[in-house]
Structures are given as C-alpha cells and as structure tokens.
NUBA-357101 format. One record per residue (C-alpha): residue number from 1; x, y, z; residue in one letter. Coordinates in steps of 0.05 Angstrom, whole numbers, plus 5000, padded with zeros to 4 digits. Each point is the difference from the previous one (the first is absolute). Layout:
N
+-----+------+------+------+------+
| seq |   xx |   yy |   zz | type |
+-----+------+------+------+------+
| NUM |    X |    Y |    Z |    A |
...
+-----+------+------+------+------+
//
This chain:
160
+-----+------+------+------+------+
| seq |   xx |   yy |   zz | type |
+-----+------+------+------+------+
|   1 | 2066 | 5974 | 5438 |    X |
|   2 | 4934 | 4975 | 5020 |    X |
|   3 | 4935 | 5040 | 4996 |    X |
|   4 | 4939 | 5018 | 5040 |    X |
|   5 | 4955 | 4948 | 4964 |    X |
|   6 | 4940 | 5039 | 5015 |    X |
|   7 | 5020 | 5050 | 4950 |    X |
|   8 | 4986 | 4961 | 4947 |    X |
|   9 | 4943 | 4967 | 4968 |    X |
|  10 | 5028 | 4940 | 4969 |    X |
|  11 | 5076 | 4981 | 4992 |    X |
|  12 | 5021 | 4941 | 4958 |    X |
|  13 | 5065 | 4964 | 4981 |    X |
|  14 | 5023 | 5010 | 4930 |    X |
|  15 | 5047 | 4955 | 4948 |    X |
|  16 | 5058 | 5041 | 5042 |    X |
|  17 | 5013 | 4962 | 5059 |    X |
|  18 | 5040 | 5067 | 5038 |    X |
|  19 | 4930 | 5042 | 4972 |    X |
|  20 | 4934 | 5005 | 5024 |    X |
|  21 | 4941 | 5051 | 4983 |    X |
|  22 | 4958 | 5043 | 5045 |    X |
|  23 | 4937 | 5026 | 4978 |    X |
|  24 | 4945 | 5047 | 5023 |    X |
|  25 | 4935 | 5019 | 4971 |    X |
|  26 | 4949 | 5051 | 5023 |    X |
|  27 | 4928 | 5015 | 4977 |    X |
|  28 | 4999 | 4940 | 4946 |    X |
|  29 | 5062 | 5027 | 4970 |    X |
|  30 | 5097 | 4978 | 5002 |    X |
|  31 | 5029 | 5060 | 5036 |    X |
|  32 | 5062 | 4969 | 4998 |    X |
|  33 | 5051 | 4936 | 4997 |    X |
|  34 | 5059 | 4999 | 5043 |    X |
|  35 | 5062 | 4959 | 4988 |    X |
|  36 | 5018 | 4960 | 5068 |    X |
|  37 | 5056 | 4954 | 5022 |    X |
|  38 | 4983 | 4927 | 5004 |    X |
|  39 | 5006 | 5003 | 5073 |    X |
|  40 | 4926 | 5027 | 5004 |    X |
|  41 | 4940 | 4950 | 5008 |    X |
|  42 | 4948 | 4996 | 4954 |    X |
|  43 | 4937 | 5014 | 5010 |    X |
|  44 | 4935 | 4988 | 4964 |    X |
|  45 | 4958 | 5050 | 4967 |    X |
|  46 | 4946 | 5033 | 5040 |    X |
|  47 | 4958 | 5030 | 4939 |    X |
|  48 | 4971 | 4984 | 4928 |    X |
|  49 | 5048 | 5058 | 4982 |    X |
|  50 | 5058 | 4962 | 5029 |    X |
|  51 | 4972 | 4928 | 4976 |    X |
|  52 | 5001 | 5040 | 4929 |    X |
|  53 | 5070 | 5019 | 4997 |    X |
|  54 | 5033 | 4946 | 5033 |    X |
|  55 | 4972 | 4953 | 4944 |    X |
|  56 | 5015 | 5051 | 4945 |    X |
|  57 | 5070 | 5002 | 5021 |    X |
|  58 | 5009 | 4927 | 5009 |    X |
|  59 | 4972 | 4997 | 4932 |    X |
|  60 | 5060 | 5042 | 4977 |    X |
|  61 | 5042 | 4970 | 5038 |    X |
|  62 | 4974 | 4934 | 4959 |    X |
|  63 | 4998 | 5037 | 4934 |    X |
|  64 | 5039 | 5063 | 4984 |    X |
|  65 | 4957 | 5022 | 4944 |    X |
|  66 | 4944 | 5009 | 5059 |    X |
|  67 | 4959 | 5071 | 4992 |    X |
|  68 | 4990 | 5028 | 5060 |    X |
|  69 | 4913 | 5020 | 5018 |    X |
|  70 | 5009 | 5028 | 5065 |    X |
|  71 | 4966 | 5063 | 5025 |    X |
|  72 | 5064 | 5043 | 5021 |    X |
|  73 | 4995 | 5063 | 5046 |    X |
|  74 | 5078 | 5027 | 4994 |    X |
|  75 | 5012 | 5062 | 5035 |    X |
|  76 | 5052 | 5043 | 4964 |    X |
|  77 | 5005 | 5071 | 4965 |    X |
|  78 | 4989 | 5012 | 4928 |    X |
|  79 | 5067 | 4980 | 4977 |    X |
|  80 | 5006 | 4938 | 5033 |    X |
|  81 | 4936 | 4983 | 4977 |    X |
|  82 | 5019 | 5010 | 4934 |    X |
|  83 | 5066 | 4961 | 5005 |    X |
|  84 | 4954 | 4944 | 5029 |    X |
|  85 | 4956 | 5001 | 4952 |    X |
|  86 | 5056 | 4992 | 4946 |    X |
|  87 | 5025 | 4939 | 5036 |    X |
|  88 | 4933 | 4968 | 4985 |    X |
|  89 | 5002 | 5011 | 4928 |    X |
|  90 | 5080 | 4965 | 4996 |    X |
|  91 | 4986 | 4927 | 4978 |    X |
|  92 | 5011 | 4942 | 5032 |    X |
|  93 | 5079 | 4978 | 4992 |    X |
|  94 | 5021 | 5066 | 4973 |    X |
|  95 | 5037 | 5058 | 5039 |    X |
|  96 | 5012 | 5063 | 4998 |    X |
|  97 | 5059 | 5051 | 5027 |    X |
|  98 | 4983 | 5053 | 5051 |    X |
|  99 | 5028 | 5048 | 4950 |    X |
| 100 | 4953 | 4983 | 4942 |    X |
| 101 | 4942 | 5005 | 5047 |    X |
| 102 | 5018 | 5065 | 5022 |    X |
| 103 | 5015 | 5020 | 4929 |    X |
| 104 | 4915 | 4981 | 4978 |    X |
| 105 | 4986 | 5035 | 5062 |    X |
| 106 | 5037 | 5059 | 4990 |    X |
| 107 | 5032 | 4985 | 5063 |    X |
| 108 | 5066 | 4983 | 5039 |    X |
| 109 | 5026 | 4926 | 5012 |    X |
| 110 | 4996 | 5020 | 5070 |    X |
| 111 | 4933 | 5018 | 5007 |    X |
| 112 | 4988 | 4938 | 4963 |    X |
| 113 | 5038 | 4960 | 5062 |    X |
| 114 | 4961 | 5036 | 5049 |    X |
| 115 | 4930 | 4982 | 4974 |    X |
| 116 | 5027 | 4926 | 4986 |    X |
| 117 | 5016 | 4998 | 5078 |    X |
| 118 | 4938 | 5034 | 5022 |    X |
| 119 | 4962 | 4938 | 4952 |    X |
| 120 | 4946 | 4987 | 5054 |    X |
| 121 | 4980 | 4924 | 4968 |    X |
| 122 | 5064 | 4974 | 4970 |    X |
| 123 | 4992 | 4937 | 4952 |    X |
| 124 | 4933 | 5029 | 4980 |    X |
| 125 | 5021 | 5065 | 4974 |    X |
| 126 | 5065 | 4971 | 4982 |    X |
| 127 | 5062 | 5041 | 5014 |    X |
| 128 | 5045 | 4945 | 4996 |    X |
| 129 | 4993 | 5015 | 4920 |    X |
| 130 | 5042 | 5067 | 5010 |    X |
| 131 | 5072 | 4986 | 5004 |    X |
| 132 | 5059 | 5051 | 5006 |    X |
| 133 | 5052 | 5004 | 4934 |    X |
| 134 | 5054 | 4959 | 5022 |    X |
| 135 | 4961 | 4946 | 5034 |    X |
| 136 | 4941 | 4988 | 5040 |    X |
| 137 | 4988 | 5052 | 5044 |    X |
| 138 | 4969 | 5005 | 5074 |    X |
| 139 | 4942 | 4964 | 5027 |    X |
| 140 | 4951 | 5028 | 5051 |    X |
| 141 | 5064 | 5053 | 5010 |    X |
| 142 | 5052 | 4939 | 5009 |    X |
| 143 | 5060 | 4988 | 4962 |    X |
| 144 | 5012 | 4928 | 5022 |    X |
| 145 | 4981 | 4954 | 5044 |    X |
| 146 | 4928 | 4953 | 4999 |    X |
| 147 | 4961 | 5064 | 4962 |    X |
| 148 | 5049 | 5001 | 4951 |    X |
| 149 | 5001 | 4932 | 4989 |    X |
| 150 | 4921 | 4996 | 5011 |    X |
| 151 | 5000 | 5052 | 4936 |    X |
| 152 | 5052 | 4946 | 4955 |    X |
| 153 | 4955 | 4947 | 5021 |    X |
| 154 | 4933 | 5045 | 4967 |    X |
| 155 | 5035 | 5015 | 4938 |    X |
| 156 | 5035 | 4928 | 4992 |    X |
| 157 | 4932 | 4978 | 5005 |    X |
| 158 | 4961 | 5045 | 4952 |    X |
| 159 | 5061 | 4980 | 4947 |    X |
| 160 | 4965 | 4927 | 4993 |    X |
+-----+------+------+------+------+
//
C-alpha cells in the first residue's frame, strides 16, 4: 500500500528489503516512525531534525549497540509512557515477556500490548525487545507478515 509522501518528512530503505521507514518531526523534535511496505519511494529529509535521525538510525542499523540522542515528543497517557519508558531501560540483545513487564508495572500483559502498538517511534524506543511467552509476539499490531519479520530482523540483529 503506497502512501501520501507528503506526510512524511523523510522515508528511507532499511537492511529489510519488504521494509521501509516513515518519519516525521515537528518543532525540532521525532513525533513518530512508521513502518511502510517497500513499495513506497524514498524521499530525502527535509530538516536537521530529519538529517539527525536518519543518520542515527543508519548508525544502528550499522551497529546494534548504537544509543539513541534524539529529542522525542511521544504522545501517550501515563501508562504508556511508563511502559515506553521501560523499553528504553531493556538492553540491547535482551528481551523481555509482556507478562514480566506488566508484572514491574503492576499491570496486565494486555495493556502492555496496547502501549507496545501505540509505540509512536519504533526502533528508537525499542518495542521489538518485548516478546509474548511462547514466542515473539506482534509487531506494530501484526502477527505475521513484513512487520513481523521487520521485528526478527531487529532482534537477530541486536544478538551480534
């Protein structure tokens, strides 16, 4: 499905040929990354915001053990700003279940799920680290397809 271009301040290709990222800045400042079939152009960045975060995520995309410096203005309620902030603190090539998240939050697995899928700027606040019990879980509220094998891809690569 191809998108109105316009929306978006910058999209690039990532290492997953069916994946490409959409992202959008306002006032200095990510508001938010969206996953994108491959079918969608490219387009260059249109800001020193957007310069900033394209190179920081090719420079994760280089090295997994990149940290992240990007001025972030997520939109979310409390909780999911606390289950956001918890992804930050997971390290890099380590995961953790829904479950056990919602169990430090004092929480449900759920309500984990839900925050994970409202993630505004995935890859930089890294969701992909929260995986379900008995396997890997959704991605950007998919269970299969090119998300799901966007989010193998992100922790396959963090495991080097």
């Amino acid at each position: 499905m191809q998108v109105d271009l316009a929306n978006y301040d910058a999209v690039i290709e990532t290492p997953v040929a069916s994946m490409r990222l959409g992202i959008v800045a306002q006032l200095d400042k990510l508001i938010a990354i969206d996953l994108l079939p491959s079918c969608n152009q490219t387009c260059r960045p249109v800001s020193d915001i957007t310069k900033e975060v394209v190179m920081q995520l090719q420079s994760y995309f280089d090295d997994p053990q990149w940290r992240f410096s990007l001025p972030i203005a997520a939109q979310g309620t409390d909780f999911q700003q606390r289950v956001w902030q918890f992804m930050k603190s997971i390290p890099v090539g380590e995961t953790r279940r829904y479950g056990d998240v919602a169990k430090s939050l004092k929480s449900a697995s759920r309500a984990v799920g839900g925050a994970c899928r409202r993630n505004p700027v995935p890859i930089v606040v890294p969701c992909h680290r929260i995986v379900a019990a008995s396997g890997i879980g959704g991605y950007n509220g998919c269970t299969d397809g090119a998300e799901l094998n966007f989010k193998r891809w992100l922790l396959a690569h963090e495991q080097q």
